[in-house]
C-alpha positions in Angstrom: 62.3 113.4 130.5 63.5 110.0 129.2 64.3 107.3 131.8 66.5 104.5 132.3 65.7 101.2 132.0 67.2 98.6 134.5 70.0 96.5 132.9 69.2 93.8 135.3 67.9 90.5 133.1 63.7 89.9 133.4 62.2 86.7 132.3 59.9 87.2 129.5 57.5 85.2 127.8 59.0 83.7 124.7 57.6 84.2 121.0 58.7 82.9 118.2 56.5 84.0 114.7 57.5 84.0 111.7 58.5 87.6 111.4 59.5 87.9 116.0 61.3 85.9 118.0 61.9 86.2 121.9 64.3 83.2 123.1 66.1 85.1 126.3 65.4 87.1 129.0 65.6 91.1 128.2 67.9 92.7 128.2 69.7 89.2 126.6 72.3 88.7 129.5 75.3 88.3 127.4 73.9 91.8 125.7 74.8 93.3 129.8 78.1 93.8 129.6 78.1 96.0 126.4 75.6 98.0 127.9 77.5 98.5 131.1 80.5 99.7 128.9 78.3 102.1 127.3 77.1 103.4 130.6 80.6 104.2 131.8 82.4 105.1 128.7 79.2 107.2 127.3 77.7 110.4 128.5 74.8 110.1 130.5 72.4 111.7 127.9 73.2 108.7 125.8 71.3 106.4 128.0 66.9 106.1 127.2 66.3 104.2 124.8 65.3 100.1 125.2 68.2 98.1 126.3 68.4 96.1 123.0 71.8 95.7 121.4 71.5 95.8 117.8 73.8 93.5 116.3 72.3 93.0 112.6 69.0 94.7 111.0 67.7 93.7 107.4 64.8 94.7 105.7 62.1 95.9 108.5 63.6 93.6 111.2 65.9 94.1 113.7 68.6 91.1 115.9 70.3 90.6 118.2 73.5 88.5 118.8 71.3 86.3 121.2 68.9 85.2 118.6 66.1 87.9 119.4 64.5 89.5 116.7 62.0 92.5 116.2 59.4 93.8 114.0 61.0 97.4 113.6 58.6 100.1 114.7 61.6 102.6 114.4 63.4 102.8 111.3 66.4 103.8 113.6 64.4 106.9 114.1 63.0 107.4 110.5 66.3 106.7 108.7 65.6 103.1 107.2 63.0 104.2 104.0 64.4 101.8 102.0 64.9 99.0 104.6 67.7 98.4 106.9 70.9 96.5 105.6 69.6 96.4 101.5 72.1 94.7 99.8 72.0 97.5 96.7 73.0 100.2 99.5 75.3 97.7 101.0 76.9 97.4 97.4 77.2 101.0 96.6 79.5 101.6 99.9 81.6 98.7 99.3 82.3 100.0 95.4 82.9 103.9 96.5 84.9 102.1 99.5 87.0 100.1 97.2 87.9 103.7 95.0 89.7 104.5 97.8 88.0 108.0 97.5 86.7 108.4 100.5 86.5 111.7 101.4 87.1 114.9 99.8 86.1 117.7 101.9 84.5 120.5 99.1 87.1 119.5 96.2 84.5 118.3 93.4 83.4 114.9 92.9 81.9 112.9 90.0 79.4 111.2 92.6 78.8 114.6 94.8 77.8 116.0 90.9 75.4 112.6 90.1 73.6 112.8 93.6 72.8 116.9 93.6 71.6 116.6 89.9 69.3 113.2 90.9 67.7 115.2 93.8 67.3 119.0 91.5 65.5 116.5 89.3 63.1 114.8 91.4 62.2 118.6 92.6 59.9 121.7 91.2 60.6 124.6 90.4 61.7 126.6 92.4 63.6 123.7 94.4 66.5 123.6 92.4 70.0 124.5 94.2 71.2 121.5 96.7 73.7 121.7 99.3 74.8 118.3 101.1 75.7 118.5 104.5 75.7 115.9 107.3 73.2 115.8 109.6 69.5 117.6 110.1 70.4 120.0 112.9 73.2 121.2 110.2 70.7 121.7 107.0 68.2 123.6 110.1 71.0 126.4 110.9 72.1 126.9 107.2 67.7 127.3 106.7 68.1 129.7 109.3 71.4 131.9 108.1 69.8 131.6 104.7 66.3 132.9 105.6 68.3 135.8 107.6 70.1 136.9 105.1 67.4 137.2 102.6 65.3 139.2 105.0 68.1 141.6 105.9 68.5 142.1 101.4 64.9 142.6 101.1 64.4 144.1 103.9 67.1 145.9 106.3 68.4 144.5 109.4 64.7 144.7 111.0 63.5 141.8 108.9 65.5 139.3 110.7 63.2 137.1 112.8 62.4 133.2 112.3 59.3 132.2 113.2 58.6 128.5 114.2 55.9 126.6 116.2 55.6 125.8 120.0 56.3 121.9 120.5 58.5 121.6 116.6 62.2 119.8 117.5 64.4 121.1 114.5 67.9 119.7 116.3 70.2 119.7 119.0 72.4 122.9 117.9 72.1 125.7 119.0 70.6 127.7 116.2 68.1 124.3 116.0 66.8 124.3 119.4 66.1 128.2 119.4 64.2 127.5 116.2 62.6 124.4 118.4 59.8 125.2 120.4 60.4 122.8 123.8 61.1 125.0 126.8 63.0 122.4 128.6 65.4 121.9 125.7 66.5 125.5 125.7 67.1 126.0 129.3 71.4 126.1 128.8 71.2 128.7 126.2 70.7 131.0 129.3 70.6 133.7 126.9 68.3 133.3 123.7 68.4 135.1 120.7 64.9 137.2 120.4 65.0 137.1 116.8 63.3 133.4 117.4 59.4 133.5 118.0 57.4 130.4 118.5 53.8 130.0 118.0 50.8 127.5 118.4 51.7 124.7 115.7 47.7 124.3 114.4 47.5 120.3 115.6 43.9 120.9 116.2 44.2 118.7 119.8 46.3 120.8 122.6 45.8 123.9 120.1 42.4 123.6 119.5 42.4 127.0 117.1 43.8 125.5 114.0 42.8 128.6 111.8 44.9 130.9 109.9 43.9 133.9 112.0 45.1 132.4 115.0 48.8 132.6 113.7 48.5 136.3 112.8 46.7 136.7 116.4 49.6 135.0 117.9 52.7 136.5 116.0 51.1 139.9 116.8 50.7 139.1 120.6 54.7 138.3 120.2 55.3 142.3 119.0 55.9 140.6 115.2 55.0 142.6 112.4 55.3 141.0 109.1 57.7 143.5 108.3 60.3 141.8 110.7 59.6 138.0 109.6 62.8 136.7 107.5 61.4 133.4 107.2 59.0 130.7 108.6 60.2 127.6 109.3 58.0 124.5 110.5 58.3 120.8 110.6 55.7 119.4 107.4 54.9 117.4 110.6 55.9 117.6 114.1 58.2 115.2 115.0 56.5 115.1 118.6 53.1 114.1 118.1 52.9 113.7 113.5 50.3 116.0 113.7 49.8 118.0 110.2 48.6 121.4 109.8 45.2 122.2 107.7 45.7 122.2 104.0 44.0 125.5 104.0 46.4 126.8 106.9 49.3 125.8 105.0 47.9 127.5 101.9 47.3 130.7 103.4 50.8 130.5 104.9 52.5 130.7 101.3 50.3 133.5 100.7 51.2 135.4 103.9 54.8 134.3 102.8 54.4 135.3 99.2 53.0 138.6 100.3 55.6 139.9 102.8 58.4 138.8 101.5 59.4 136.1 103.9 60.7 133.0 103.2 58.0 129.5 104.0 60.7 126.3 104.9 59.3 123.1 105.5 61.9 121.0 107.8 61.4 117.4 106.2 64.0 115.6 108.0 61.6 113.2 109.2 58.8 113.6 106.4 61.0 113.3 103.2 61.7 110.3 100.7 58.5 108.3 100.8 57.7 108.4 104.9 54.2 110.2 104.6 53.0 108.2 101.7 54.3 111.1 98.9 57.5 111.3 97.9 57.8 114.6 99.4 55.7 115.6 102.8 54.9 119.2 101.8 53.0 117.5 99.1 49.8 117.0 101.0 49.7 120.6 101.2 49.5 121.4 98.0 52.4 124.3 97.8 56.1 124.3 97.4 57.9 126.2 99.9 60.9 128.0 99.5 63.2 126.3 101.2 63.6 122.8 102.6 65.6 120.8 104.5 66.1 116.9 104.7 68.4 114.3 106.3 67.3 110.6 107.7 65.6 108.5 105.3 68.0 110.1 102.1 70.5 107.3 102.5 68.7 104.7 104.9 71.9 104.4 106.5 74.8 106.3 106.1 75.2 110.4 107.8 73.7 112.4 104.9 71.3 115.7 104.7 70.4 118.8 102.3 69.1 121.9 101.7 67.1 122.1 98.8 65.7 126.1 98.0 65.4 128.5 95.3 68.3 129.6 93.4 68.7 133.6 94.5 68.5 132.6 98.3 70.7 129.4 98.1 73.2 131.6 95.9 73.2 134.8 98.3 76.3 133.7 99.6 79.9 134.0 98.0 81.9 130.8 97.0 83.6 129.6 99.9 81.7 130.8 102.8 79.1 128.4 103.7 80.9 125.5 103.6 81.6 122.0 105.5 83.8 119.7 106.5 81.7 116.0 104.9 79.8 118.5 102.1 78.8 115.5 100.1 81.0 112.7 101.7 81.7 110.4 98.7 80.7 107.2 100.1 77.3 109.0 101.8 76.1 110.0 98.1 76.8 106.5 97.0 74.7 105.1 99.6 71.9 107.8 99.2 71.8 107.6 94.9 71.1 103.6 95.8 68.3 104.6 98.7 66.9 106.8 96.3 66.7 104.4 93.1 65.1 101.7 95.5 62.4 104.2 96.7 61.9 105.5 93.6 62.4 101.8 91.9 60.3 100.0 94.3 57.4 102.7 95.0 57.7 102.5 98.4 55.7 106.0 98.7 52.9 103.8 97.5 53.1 101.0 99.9 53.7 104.0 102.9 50.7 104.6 101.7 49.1 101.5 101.8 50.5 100.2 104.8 49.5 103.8 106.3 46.1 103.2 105.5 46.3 100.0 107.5 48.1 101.4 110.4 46.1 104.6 110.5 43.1 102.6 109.9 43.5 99.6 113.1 45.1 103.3 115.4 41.6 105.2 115.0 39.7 102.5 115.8 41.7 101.3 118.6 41.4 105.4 120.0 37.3 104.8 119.5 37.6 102.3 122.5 40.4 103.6 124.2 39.9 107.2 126.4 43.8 107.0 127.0 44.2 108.0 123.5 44.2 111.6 123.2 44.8 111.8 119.4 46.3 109.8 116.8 48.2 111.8 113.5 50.1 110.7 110.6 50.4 109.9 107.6 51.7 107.0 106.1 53.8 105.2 107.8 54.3 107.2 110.2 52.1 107.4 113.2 52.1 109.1 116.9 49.5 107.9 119.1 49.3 110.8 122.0 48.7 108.9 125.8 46.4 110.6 128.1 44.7 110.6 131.5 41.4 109.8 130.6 38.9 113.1 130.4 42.3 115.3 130.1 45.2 116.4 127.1 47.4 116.2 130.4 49.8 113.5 128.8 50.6 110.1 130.7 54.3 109.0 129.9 54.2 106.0 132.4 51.1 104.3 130.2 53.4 105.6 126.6 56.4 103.8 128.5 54.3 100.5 129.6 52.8 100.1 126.3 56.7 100.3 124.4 57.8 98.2 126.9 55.4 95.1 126.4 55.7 95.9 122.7 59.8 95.3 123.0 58.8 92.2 124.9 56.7 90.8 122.5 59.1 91.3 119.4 57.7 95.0 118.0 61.0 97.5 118.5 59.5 101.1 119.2 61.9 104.0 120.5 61.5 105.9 123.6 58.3 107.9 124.2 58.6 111.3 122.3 56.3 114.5 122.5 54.9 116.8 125.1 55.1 115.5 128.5 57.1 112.5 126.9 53.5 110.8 126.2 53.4 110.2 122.8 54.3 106.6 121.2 56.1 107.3 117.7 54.9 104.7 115.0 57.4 104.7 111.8 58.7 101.2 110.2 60.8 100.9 107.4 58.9 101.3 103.9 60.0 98.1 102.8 57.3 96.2 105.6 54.9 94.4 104.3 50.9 93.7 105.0 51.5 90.4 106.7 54.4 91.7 109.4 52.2 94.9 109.2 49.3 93.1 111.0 51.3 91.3 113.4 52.6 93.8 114.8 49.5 96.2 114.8 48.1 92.8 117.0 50.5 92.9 119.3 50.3 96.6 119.6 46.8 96.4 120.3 47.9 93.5 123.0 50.4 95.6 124.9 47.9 98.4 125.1 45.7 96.2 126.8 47.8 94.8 129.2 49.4 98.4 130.0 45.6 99.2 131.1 44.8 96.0 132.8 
């Protein structure tokens, strides 16, 4: 459960680096009253996250209007892949703005027709349909109603459950968090569907069991029979933890896939354009999956996602019905054909990679010395680092909370603890960082966590 942090202004020690700078107390108390307005005006669900107001962000840094500034651990939760504020993206917006075409609901569009033909080119085969939508939770339901549909043609109206992993988040709708697999999250449903089945995600740490067998052992102690599966649908990393499943497990999940006709979707809303260190997540695994979906990092800024699939299931649906209202906003694909050129461009899948090594490198050794670390997972630039009570997998959210806290403090931005038991500490900076800010901020990581344990 995410807390609130107090709005009253605390003296902090200042810092001032070339890359961080601390000069008030935090929150910065002219920042108070905009938070205060937030409070009232907002929903209380709103509320978690550090008090920091953001009033500018370029590159891998985030300010404030007070003079503050971060290293940014966040990406504004994995959007920023191409850095925040790049003056290409900025450009892009401000020529589509000034065409006055500004939306356009489904009506076609010369720049709707240049983004889907960049993205079906930058794809395999079979990956060649693309339908924009808005947000990740969106591209998640129409993975689901397409995966549904397929198994009911192939299949009959028996071949109609999803099948998704204990712990995955997929969204906040409701088809999303019935596909998620975190009790808690589910409770207003009141009345799930039982066509969604969860099952041990294979993370090798709380599910120790990371083999293939264990997945048909556990769909077939939830009364599955392949003959019912319409699709499988997993995050190409769990967005709680960045744990990866085994090559070999996601191998022999294509086969299963291939074999009984079910559809294999990789959710890689948090994986895709560069994060990982690939362009593409499900590329570590070696297979292309069937379906996939992908929002976040596509623009680096703007409200953007996709489904990307095979031609017969993305087409199984008649023109008009499966459609929506910012399908392809004009000035979103503008933003995202610039994001893309400058990941593409700029090879910033190669320095997530090389900065991942880095990051994943100082993370392991720090766990070697550090029995509050349960696990560490990742892959490039993207990192979780699971808190425990020492001799236990019984997560410790006060020590996740501590350690983001002094980080804040000392000029390292993280968001709020994620993961089981709201232990984990989420790791995932703009693609754009470089070595130098890259090892400040690991330092004062390795600081915080110190001082959290002192």
């Amino acid at each position: 459960m995410a807390r609130e942090y107090s709005l009253t202004p605390r003296s902090v020690p200042r810092v001032e680096t070339k890359y961080r700078r601390i000069v008030t107390d935090l929150p910065s108390p002219q920042s108070v009253a905009t938070l205060e307005k937030l409070q009232t005006f907002e929903p209380i669900a709103m509320r978690g996250q550090p008090p920091i107001v953001w009033d500018r962000a370029e590159g891998f840094q985030v300010y404030d209007a007070a003079g503050n500034c971060w290293i940014d651990w966040s990406s504004g939760v994995l959007i920023t892949n191409a850095g925040h504020g790049r003056q290409e993206i900025v450009d892009a917006i401000v020529r589509q703005a000034k065409s006055k075409l500004l939306t356009n609901y489904c009506f076609p569009s010369e720049i709707r027709a240049q983004l889907v033909e960049k993205l079906a080119s930058l794809f395999p085969e079979p990956l060649k349909k693309v339908f924009l939508l808005t947000t990740g939770s969106e591209t998640v339901e129409c993975a689901i109603k397409l995966c549904r549909s397929y198994g009911v043609k192939v299949g009959g109206r028996a071949k109609h459950v999803i099948v998704s992993f204990e712990k995955a988040f997929h969204g906040r709708t409701l088809g999303a968090q019935q596909a998620g697999g975190i009790p808690s999250l589910k409770e207003w449903i009141v009345n799930p569907d039982p066509g969604f089945v969860q099952v041990p995600f294979p993370d090798g740490f709380r599910t120790p069991d990371s083999s293939f067998d264990f997945f048909l052992k556990s769909l077939d102690e939830c009364g599955i029979g392949p003959q019912n599966v319409a699709g499988v649908i997993m995050e190409t990393y769990q967005g709680g933890s960045a744990a990866f499943a085994p090559v070999e497990y996601m191998q022999a999940m294509r086969q299963w896939c291939d074999g009984h006709e079910a559809l294999l979707v990789c959710d890689e809303v948090q994986a895709g354009f560069g994060r990982t260190g690939t362009l593409w997540g499900y590329e570590h695994y070696g297979i292309v999956p069937d379906l996939t979906t992908w929002g976040k990092g596509i623009s680096s800024s703007l409200p953007l996602a996709a489904v990307i699939g095979r031609r017969d299931v993305m087409d199984l649906h008649p023109a008009g019905s499966m459609t929506s209202t910012h399908t392809g906003n004009p000035v979103c694909c503008a933003a995202a054909l610039a994001s893309i050129d400058l990941v593409l461009k700029e090879d910033l899948a190669g320095n997530s990679k090389r900065m991942g090594d880095l990051l994943h490198t100082r993370l392991h050794e720090l766990k070697e010395t550090t029995p509050q670390f349960g696990a560490v997972d990742g892959k490039g630039l993207v990192a979780g680092v699971a808190c425990v009570k020492p001799g236990t997998k019984e997560p410790d959210g006060d020590l996740a909370w501590n350690i983001i806290g002094k980080c804040i403090e000392k000029g390292v931005l993280l968001f709020s603890p994620v993961g089981f038991g709201g232990g984990t500490v989420k790791i995932c900076p703009p693609l754009v960082i470089n070595e130098e800010a890259m090892t400040e901020s690991l330092n004062v990581f390795e600081e915080a966590v110190h001082e959290a344990l002192a």
